[in-house]
C-alpha positions as a printed Julia matrix, in Angstrom:
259×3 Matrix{Float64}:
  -3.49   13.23  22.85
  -3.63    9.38  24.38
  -0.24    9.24  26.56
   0.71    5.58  26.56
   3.08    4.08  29.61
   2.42    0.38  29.22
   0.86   -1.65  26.81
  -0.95   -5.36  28.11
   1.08   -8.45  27.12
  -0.9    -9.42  23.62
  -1.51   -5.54  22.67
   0.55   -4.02  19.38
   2.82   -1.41  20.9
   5.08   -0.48  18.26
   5.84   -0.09  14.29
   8.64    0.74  12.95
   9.84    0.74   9.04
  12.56   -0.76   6.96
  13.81    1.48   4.27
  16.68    1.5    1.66
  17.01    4.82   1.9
  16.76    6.27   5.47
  17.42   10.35   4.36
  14.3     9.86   1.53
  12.2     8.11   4.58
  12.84   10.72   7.15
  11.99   13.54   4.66
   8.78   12.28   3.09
   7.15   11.26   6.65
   9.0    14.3    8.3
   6.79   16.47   5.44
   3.77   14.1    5.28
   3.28   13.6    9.39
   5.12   16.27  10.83
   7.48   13.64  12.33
  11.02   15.21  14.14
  13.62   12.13  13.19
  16.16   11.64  15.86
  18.75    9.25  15.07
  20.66    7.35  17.36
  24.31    8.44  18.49
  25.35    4.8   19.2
  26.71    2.88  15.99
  25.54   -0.14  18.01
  21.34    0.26  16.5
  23.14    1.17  13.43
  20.89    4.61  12.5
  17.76    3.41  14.17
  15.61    6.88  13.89
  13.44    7.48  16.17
  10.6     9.75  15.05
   8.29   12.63  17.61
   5.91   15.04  16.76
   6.02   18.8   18.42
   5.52   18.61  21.78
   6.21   14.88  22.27
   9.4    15.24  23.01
  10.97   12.09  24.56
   7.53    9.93  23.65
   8.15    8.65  20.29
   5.66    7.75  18.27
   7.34    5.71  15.13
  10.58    4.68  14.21
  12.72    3.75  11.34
  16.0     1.69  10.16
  18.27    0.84   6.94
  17.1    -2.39   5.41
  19.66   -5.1    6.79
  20.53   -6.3    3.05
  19.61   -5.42  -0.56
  16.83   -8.58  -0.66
  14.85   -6.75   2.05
  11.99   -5.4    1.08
  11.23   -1.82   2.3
   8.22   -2.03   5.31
   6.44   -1.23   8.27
   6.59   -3.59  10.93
   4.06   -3.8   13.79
   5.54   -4.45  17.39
   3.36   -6.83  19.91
   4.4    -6.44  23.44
   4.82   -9.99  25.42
   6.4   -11.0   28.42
   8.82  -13.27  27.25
   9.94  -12.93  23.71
  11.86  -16.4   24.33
   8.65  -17.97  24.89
   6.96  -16.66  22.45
   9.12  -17.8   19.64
   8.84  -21.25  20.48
   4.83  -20.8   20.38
   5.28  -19.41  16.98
   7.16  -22.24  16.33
   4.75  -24.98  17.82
   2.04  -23.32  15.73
   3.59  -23.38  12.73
   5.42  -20.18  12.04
   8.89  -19.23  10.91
  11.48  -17.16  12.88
  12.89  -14.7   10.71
  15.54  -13.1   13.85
  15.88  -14.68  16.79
  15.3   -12.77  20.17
  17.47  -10.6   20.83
  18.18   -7.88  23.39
  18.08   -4.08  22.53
  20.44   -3.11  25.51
  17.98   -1.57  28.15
  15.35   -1.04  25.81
  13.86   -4.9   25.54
  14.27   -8.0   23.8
  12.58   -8.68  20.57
  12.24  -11.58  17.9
  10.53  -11.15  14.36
   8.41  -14.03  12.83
   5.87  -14.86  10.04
   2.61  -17.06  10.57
   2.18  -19.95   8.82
   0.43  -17.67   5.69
   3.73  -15.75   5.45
   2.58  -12.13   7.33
   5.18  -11.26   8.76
   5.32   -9.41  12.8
   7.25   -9.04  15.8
   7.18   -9.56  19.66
   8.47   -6.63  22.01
   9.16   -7.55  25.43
   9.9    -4.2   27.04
  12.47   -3.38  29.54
  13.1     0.72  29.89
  10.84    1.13  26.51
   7.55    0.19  26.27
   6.14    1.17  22.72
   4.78    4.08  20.99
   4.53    6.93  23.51
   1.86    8.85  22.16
  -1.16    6.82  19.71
  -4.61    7.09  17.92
  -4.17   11.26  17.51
  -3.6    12.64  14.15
   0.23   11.54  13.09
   0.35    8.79  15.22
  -0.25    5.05  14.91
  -3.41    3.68  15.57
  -4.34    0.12  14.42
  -2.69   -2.51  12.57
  -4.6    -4.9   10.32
  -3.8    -8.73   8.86
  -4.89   -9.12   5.25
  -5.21  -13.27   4.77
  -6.53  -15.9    2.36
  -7.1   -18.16   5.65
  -8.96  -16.71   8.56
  -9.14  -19.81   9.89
  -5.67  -20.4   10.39
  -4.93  -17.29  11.5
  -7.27  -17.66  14.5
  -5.47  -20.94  15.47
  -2.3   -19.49  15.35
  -2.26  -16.03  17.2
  -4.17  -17.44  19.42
  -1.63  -20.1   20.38
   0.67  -17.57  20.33
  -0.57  -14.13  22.02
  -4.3   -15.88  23.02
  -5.68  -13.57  20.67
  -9.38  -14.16  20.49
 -11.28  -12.87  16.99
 -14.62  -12.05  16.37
 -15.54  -12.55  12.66
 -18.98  -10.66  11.14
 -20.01   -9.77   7.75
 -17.75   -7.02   5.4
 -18.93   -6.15   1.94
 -18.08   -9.08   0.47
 -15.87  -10.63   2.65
 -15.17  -10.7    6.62
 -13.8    -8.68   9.1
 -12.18   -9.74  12.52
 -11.47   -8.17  15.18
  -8.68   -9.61  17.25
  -9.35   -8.87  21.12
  -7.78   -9.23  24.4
  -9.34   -9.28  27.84
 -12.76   -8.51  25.4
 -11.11   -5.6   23.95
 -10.23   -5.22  20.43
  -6.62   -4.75  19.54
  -5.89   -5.48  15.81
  -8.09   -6.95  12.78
  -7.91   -8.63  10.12
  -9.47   -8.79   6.63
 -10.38  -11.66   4.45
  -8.6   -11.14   1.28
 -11.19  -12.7   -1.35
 -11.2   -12.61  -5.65
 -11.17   -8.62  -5.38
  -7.53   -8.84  -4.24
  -4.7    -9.54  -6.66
  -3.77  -13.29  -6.68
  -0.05  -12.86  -6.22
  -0.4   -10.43  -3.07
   0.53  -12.26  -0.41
  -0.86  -12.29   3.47
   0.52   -9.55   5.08
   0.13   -7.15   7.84
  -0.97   -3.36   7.17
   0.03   -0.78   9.53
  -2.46    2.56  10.34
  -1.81    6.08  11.01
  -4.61    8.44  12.46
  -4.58   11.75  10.5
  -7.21   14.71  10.48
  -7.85   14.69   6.55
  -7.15   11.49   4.57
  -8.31   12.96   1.26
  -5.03   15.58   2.15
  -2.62   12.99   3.56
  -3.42   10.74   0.11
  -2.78   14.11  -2.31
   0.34   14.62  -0.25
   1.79   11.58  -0.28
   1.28   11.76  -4.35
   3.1    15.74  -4.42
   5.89   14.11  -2.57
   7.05   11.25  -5.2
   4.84    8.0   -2.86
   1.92    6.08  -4.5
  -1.83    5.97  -3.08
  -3.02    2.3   -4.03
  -6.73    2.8   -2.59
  -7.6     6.15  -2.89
  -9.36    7.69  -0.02
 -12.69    5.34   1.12
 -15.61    5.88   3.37
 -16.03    2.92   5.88
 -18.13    2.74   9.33
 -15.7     4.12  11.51
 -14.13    6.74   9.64
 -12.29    7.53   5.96
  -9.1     5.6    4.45
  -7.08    4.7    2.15
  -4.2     3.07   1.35
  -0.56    4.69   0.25
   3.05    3.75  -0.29
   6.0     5.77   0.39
   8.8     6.88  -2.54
  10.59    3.38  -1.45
   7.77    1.11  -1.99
   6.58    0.27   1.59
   2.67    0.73   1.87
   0.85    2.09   4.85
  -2.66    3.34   5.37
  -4.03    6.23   6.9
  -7.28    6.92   8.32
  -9.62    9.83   9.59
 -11.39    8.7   12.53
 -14.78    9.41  13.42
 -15.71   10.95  16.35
């Protein structure tokens, strides 16, 4: 199983989800992933849960929170480690985008800062300090790829790459485009062109990917235990997906790698 230490400034190190109802979220991915939730002892990160699988002990893989308020909707969040959260807020800012929390420091653990592009997807920045990200990744159970879904490719290319240097390479997808956002030449995140196939009130958003060994299992699951699967399990070039949503409404997708 890939051990991660570090993660390169610009690389997605971390996801963690926003739920109304932490005891149904820490059941159904407990069940569906095998994930040991560990909340914290301090009321200062207010139930933050960290989650582990067997034999990961002390290298989490996932986390997740209560929703701050009632508006919030419930999500996963993707995590992009920088150097300088402050810095990178005002690039998100210069480009265009909206700060939805300021940075802030996570004592010992990092500083962080949550934004949405110009399009309205929504991500953070993760400047570590003692913690650098997901501990273990890209095994079955464990994160492994997150994914922006936009109506502007364009725009997206001009703006995390003012603000991480992000560089994408766009090809051909079915009927739309795929691009694959790289760093130092290697790819780190993609993105999809959401065309007429997608519903017209779905907004831009980011999509968040966990490696499992049998998708068509994971997606029958998820259904036993009260979620929703909103693309049912789909062969593509580098493995079989498809996309599901928790009991609480927050989608995810889960995918059996090749290889």
């Amino acid at each position: 199983m890939p051990q991660m230490r570090s993660y390169e400034p610009g690389v997605p190190c971390w996801v963690d989800l926003a739920t109304p109802d932490l005891e149904s979220a820490k059941a159904f991915y407990g069940d569906l992933f095998g994930w040991h939730a560990n909340v914290s002892p301090d009321p200062q990160y207010g139930g933050y849960t960290m989650f582990t699988l067997e034999g990961t002990e002390g290298h989490e893989v996932a986390a997740a929170m209560p929703a701050m308020n009632q508006s919030q909707p419930p999500a996963w969040t993707t995590y992009v480690s920088v150097v300088d959260a402050d810095a990178t807020a005002e690039a998100v800012q210069t480009a265009g985008g909206r700060i939805y929390a300021e940075p802030m420091d996570i004592p010992k653990q990092g500083r962080m800062a949550v934004f949405a592009d110009p399009t309205g997807a929504v991500l953070a920045a993760w400047q570590p300090y003692d913690f650098a990200g997901a501990g273990y990744v890209n095994d079955p159970n464990t994160y492994c790829w997150s994914e922006l879904n936009s109506r502007d490719v364009d725009a997206a290319k001009d703006f995390y790459g003012a603000v991480f240097g992000w560089e994408g390479a766009t090809s051909e997808f079915g009927t739309t485009t795929y691009t694959e956002w790289k760093v130092g030449g290697r790819s780190i995140a993609g993105m999809v062109q959401m065309d007429d196939q997608w519903p017209a009130d779905l907004p831009a958003h980011w999509m968040v990917y966990f490696a499992v060994s049998d998708t068509d299992a994971s997606a029958a699951r998820t259904s036993q235990l009260g979620g929703t699967v909103s693309v049912p399990p789909t062969d593509i070039p580098i493995g079989r997906f498809a996309v599901l949503g928790d009991p609480q409404g927050a989608y995810f997708s889960v995918i059996r790698l090749n290889g």
